[in-house]
VOPAGU-2260 file (C-alpha; in pm, 1 decimal, decimal comma):
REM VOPAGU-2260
SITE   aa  ch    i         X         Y         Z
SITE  UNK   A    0   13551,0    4922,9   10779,6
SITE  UNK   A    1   13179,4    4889,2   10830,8
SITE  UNK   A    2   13055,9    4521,8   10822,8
SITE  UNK   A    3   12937,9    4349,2   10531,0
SITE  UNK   A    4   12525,2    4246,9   10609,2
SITE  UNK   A    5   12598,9    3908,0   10440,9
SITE  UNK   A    6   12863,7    3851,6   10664,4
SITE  UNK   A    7   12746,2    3980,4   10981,2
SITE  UNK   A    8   12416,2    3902,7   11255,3
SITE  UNK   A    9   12238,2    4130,3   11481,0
SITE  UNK   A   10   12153,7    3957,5   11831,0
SITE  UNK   A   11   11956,7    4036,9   12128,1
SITE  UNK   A   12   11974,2    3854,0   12435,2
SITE  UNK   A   13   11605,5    3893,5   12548,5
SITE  UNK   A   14   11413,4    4157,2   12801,3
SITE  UNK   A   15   11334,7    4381,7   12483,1
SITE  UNK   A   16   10978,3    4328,9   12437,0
SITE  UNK   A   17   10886,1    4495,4   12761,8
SITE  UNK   A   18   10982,8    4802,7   12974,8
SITE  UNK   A   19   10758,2    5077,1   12942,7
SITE  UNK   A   20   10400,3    5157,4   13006,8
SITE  UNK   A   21   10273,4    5154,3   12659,0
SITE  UNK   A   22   10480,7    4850,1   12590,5
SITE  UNK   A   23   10299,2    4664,0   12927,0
SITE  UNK   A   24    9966,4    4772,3   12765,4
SITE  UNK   A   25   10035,1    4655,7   12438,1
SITE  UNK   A   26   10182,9    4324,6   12580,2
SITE  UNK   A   27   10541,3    4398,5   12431,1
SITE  UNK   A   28   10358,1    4440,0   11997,6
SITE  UNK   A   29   10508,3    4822,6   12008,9
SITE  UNK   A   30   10881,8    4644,1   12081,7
SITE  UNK   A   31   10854,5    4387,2   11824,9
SITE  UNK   A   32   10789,7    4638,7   11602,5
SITE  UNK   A   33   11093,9    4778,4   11699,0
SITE  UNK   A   34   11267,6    4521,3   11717,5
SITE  UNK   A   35   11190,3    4465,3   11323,5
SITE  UNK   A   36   11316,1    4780,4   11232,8
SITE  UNK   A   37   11657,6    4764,0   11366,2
SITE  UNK   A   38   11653,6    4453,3   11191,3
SITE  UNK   A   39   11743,1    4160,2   11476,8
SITE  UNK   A   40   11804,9    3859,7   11357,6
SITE  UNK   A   41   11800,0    3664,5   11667,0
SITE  UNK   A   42   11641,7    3674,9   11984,7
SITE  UNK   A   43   11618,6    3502,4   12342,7
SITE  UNK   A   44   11382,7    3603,3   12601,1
SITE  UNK   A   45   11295,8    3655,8   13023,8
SITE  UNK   A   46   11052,9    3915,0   13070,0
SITE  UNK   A   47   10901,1    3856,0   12723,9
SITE  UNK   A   48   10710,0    3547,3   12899,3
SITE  UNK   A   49   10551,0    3734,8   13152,8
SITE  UNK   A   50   10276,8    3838,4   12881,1
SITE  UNK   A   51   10205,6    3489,7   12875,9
SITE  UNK   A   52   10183,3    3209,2   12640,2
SITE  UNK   A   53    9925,3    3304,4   12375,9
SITE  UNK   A   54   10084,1    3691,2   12355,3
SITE  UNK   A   55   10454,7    3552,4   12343,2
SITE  UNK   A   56   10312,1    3359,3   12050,4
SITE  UNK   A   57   10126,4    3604,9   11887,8
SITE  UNK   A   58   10450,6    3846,0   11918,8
SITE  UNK   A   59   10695,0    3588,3   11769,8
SITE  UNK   A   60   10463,1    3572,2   11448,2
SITE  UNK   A   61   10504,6    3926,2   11405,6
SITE  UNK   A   62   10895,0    3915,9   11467,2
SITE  UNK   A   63   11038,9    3840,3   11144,8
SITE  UNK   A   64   11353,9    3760,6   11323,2
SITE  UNK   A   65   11420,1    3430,3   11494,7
SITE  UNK   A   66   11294,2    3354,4   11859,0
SITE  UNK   A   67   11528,2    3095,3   11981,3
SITE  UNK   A   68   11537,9    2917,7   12313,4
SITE  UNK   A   69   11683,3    2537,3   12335,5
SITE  UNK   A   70   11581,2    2528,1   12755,7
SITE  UNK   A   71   11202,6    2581,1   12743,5
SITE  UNK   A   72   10970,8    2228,4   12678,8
SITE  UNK   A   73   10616,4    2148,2   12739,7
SITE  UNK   A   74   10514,9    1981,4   13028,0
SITE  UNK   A   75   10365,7    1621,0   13041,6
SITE  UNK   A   76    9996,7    1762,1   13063,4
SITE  UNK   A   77   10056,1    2012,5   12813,7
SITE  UNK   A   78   10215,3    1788,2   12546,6
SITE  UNK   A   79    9962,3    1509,7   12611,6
SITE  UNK   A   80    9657,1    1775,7   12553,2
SITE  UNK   A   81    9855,4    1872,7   12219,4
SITE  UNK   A   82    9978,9    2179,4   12303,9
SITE  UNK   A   83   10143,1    2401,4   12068,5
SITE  UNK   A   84   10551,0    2317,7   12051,6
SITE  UNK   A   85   10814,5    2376,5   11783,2
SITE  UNK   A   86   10910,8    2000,0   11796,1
SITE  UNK   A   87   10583,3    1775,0   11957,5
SITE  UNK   A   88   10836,9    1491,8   11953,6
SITE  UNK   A   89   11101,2    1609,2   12173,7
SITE  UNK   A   90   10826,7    1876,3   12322,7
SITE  UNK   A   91   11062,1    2175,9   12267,7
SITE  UNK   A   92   10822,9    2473,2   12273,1
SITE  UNK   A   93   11050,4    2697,0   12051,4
SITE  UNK   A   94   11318,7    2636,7   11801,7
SITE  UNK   A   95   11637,6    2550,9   11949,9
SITE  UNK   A   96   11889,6    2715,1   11682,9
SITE  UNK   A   97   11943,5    2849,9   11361,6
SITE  UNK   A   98   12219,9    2807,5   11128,3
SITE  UNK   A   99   12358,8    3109,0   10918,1
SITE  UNK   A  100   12575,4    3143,0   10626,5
SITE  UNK   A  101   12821,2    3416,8   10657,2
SITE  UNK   A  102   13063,7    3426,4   10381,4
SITE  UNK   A  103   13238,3    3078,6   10317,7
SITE  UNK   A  104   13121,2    2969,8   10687,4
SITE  UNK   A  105   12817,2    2796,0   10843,9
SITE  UNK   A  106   12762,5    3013,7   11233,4
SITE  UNK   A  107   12507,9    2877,8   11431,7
SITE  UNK   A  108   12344,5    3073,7   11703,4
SITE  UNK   A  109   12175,9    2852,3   12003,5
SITE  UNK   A  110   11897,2    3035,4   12249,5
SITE  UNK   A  111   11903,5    2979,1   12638,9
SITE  UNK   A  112   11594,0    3178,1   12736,7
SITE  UNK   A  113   11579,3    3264,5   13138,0
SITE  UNK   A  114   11603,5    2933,5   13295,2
SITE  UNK   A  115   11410,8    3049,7   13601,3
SITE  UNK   A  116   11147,8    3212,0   13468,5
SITE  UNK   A  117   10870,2    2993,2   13681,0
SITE  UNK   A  118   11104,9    3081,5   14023,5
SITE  UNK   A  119   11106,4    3468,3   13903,2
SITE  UNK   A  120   10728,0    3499,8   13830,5
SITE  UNK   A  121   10413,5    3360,4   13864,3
SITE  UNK   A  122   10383,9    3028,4   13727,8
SITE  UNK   A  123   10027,5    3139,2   13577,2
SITE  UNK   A  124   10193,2    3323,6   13335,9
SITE  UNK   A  125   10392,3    3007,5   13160,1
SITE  UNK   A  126   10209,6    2723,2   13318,9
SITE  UNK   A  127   10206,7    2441,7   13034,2
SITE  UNK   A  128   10553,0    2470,6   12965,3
SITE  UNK   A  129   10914,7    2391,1   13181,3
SITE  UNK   A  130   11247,5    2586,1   13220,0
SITE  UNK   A  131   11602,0    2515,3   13331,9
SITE  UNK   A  132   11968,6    2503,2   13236,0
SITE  UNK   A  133   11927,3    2194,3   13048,1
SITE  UNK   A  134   12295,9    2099,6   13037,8
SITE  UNK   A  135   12250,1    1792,7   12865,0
SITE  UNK   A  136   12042,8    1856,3   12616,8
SITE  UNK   A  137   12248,8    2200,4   12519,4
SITE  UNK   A  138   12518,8    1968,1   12469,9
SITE  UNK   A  139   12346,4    1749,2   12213,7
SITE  UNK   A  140   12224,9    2030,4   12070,2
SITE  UNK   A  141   12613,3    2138,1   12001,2
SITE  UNK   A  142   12751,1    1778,6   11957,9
SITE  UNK   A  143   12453,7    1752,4   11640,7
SITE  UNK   A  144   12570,5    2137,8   11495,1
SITE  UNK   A  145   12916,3    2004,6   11506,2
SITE  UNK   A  146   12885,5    1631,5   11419,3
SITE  UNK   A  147   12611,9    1676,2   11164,2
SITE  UNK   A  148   12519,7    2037,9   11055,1
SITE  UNK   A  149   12912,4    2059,1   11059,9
SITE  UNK   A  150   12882,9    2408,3   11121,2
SITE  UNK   A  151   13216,8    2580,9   11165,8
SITE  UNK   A  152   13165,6    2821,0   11483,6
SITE  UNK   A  153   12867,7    2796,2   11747,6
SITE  UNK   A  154   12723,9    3110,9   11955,9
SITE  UNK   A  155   12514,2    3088,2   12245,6
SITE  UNK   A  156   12306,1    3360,1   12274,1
SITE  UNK   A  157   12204,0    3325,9   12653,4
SITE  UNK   A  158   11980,3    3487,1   12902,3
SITE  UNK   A  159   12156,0    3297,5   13225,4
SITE  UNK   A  160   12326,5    3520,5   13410,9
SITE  UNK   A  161   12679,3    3603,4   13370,8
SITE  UNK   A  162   12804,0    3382,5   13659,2
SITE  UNK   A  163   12615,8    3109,4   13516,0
SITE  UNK   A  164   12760,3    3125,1   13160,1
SITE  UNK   A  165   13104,0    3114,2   13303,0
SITE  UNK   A  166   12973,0    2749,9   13513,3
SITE  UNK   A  167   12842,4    2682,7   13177,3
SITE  UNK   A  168   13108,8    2723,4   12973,3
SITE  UNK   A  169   13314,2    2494,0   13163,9
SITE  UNK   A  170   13067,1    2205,0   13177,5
SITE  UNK   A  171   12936,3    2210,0   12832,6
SITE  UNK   A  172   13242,6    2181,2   12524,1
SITE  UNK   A  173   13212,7    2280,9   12148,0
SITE  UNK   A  174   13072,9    2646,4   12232,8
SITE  UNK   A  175   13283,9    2880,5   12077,2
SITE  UNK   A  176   13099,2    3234,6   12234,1
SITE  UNK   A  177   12841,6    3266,1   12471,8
SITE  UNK   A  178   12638,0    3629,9   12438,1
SITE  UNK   A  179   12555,4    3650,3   12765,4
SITE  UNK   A  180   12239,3    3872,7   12917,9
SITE  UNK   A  181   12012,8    3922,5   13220,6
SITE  UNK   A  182   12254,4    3986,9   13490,8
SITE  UNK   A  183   12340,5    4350,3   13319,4
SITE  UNK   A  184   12722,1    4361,5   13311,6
SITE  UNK   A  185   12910,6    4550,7   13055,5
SITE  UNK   A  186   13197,6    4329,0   12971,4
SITE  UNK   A  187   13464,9    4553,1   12794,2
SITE  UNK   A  188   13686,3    4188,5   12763,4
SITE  UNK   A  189   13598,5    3835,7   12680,3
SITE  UNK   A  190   13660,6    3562,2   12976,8
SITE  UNK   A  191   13789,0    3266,6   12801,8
SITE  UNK   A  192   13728,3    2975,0   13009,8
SITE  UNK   A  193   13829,9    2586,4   12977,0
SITE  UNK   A  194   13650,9    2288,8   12904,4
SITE  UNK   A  195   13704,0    1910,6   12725,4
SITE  UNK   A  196   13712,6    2071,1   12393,0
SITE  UNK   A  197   13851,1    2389,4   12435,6
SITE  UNK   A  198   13799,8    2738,5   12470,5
SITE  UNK   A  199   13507,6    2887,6   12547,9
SITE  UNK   A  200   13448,0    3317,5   12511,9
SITE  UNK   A  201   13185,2    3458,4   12790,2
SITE  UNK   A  202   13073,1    3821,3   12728,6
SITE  UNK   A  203   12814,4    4026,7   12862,9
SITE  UNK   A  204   12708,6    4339,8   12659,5
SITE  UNK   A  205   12539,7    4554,5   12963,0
SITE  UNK   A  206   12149,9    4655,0   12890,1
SITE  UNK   A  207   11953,8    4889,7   12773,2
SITE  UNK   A  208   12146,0    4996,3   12456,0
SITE  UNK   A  209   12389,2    5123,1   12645,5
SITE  UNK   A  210   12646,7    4969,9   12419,0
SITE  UNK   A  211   12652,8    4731,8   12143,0
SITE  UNK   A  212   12895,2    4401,5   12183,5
SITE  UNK   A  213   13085,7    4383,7   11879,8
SITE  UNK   A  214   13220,4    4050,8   11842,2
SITE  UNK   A  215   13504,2    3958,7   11499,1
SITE  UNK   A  216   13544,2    3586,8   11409,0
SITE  UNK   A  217   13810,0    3464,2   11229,1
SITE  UNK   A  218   13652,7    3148,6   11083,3
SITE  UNK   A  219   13846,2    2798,9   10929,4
SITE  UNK   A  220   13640,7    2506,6   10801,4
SITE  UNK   A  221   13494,8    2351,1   11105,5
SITE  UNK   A  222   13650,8    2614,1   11390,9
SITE  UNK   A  223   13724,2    2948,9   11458,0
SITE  UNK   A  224   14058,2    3032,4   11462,2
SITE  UNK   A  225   14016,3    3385,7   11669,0
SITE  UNK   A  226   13736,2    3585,5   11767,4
SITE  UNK   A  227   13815,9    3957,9   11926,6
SITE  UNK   A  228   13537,9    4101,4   12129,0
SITE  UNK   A  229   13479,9    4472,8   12274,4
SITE  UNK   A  230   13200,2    4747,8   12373,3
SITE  UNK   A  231   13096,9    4947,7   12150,3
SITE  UNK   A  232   12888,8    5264,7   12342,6
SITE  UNK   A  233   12604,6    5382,0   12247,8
SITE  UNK   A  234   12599,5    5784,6   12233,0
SITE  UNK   A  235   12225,3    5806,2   12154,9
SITE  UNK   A  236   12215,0    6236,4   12161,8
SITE  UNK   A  237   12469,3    6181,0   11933,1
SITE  UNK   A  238   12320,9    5960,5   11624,2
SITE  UNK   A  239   12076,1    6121,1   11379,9
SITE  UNK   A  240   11746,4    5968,3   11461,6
SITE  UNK   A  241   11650,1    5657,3   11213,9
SITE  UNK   A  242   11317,4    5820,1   11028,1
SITE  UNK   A  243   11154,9    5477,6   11054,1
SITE  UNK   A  244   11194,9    5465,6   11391,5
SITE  UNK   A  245   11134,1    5811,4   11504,6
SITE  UNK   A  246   10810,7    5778,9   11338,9
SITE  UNK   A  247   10720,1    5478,6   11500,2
SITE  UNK   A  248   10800,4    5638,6   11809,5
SITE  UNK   A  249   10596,4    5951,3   11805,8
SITE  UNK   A  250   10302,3    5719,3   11655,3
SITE  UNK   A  251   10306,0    5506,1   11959,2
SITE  UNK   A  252   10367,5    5770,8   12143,2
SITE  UNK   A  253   10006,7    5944,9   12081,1
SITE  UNK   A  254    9879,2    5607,7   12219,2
SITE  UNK   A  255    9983,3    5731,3   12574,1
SITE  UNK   A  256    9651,0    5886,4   12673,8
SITE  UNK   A  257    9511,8    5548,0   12596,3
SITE  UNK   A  258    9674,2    5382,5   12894,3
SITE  UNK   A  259    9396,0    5340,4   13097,6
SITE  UNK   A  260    9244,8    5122,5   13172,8
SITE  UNK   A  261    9592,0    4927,7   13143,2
SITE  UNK   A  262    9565,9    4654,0   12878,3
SITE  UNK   A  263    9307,1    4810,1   12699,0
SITE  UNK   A  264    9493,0    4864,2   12339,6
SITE  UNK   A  265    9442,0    4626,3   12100,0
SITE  UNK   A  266    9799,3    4452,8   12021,6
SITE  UNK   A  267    9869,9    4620,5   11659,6
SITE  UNK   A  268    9740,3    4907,1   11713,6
SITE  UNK   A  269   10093,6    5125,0   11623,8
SITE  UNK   A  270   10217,8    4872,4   11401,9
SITE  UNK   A  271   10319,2    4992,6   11031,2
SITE  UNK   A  272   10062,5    4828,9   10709,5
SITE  UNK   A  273   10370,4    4650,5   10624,8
C-alpha cells in the first residue's frame, strides 16, 4: 500500500546541504534545491553550519521545508546586540518544533541539531550562537506538546549520535521516536528503551541515501499505541531517474568548470525560476 501524503512526513536528519565540491562552492544552495524537490518536510542540521550564520540563513529561506533545532540559542552578546533568533525572548535561534496533522492525529516533530558543533569546528563559523544537549529544556519542550498542544505522538528528529539518543531516551520521558543521525548506523530494528513515562523507540537510518527509515504509527488520542520501524534500501541503478531532478543535476552539473576559484558562484546560480 503506498502511503497516503496527508498522512505521512518526509524527514532528514541533517548533513544534506553539503558534500560535494559544487555544493562547498555554492555554500550548500544546489542541496536545498534538492532538498525541495524530494519534497522534505523537516530538517535538522551539523555540517549545514559550517557555511556559517548568514548562508545557513539565507539557505533556510529558500527551503520551503521546516529547519528545526530546539538545542541551538544565542549567546548573551549576541542577543543583547539583537541578533537574529526565532524566539528573542527565550533566544532560541531556530524554531524548536512543528506540529502536523496526519489524519485524525496531531504528530509533532522536535529538532536536536549537532550539539557539538563549536567542539567539531571552528567556532568562527557559528560564533554568536550556543549548542548542547539541552536536556532540560527538550523536556519542556515535550511536557508543553503534551500538556498543551496535546499532540498525540512526539518524534525527535536528532542529529546526536546514536549512543547519545539511547542516554537520551532514558533521561528525557514523553518521546515516543527518536530519528536518530550523525553517527551513520543503519538500524534494521528499533531499540526501545525505558524511562518515567514509558517507552521510548531509537533508530538510526544509515547515510547517504543508502536506505530510507520507514517508520508506521498506530496513533490513539493522546498516544501511540504501536509504531513498527524497518530499512528500506535504496537501489538507486534501479529507480527511473525523477526528470526534475535529473535536470537539476546535469544543470548544476555544467557549473563544475566554475569551481575555481572555490566560492566564487553566486548562491542561486542553478536554482529553478520557481
Amino acid at each position: 500500500m503506498r502511503p497516503r501524503p496527508e498522512r505521512s512526513l518526509l524527514l532528514d536528519g541533517g548533513d544534506t546541504w553539503q558534500g560535494t565540491g559544487l555544493t562547498n562552492a555554492m555554500q550548500g544552495a544546489d542541496m536545498v534545491e534538492a532538498a525541495n524537490l524530494l519534497g522534505i518536510e523537516a530538517m535538522t542540521g551539523h555540517w549545514e553550519f559550517t557555511y556559517g550564520e548568514e548562508a545557513l540563513h539565507r539557505n533556510i529561506a529558500r527551503f520551503k521545508g521546516e529547519f528545526l533545532a530546539q538545542n541551538v540559542y544565542l549567546t548573551e552578546e549576541a542577543a543583547f546586540n539583537g541578533a537574529k533568533a526565532h524566539d528573542p525572548a527565550s533566544k532560541r535561534v531556530f524554531k524548536p518544533a512543528m506540529i502536523r496533522q496526519l489524519g485524525d492525529y496531531r504528530v509533532a516533530v522536535i529538532g536536536q541539531a549537532f550539539p557539538y558543533v563549536p567542539i567539531a569546528h571552528p567556532k568562527r563559523f557559528t560564533p554568536d550562537w550556543t549548542f548542547g544537549i539541552r536536556e532540560a529544556e527538550l523536556q519542556r519542550l515535550v511536557d508543553g506538546l503534551r500538556n498543551i498542544e496535546k499532540v498525540d505522538a512526539i518524534l525527535l528528529l536528532s542529529h546526536n549520535g546514536m549512543e547519545v539518543d539511547l542516554k537520551l531516551a532514558g533521561r528525557v520521558a514523553g518521546i515516543d521516536v527518536i530519528l536518530g543521525g550523525h553517527t551513520h548506523d543503519a538500524v534494521p530494528q528499533g531499540i526501545p528503551v525505558t524511562n518515567a513515562s514509558g517507552t521510548t523507540l531509537v533508530t538510526n537510518a544509515g547515510s547517504n541515501g543508502k536506505f530510507l527509515g520507514v517508520l508506521d504509527l498506530d496513533l490513539a488520542k493522546g498516544r501511540l499505541r504501536d509504531a513498527r520501524y524497518r530499512l528500506l534500501p535504496v537501489y538507486s541503478e534501479l529507480l527511473k531517474p525523477d526528470a526534475e531532478m535529473q535536470a537539476l543535476i546535469e544543470k548544476c552539473a555544467n557549473l563544475m568548470p566554475r569551481l575555481t576559484p572555490a566560492r566564487s558562484l553566486p548562491p542561486i546560480a542553478c536554482f529553478s525560476s520557481r
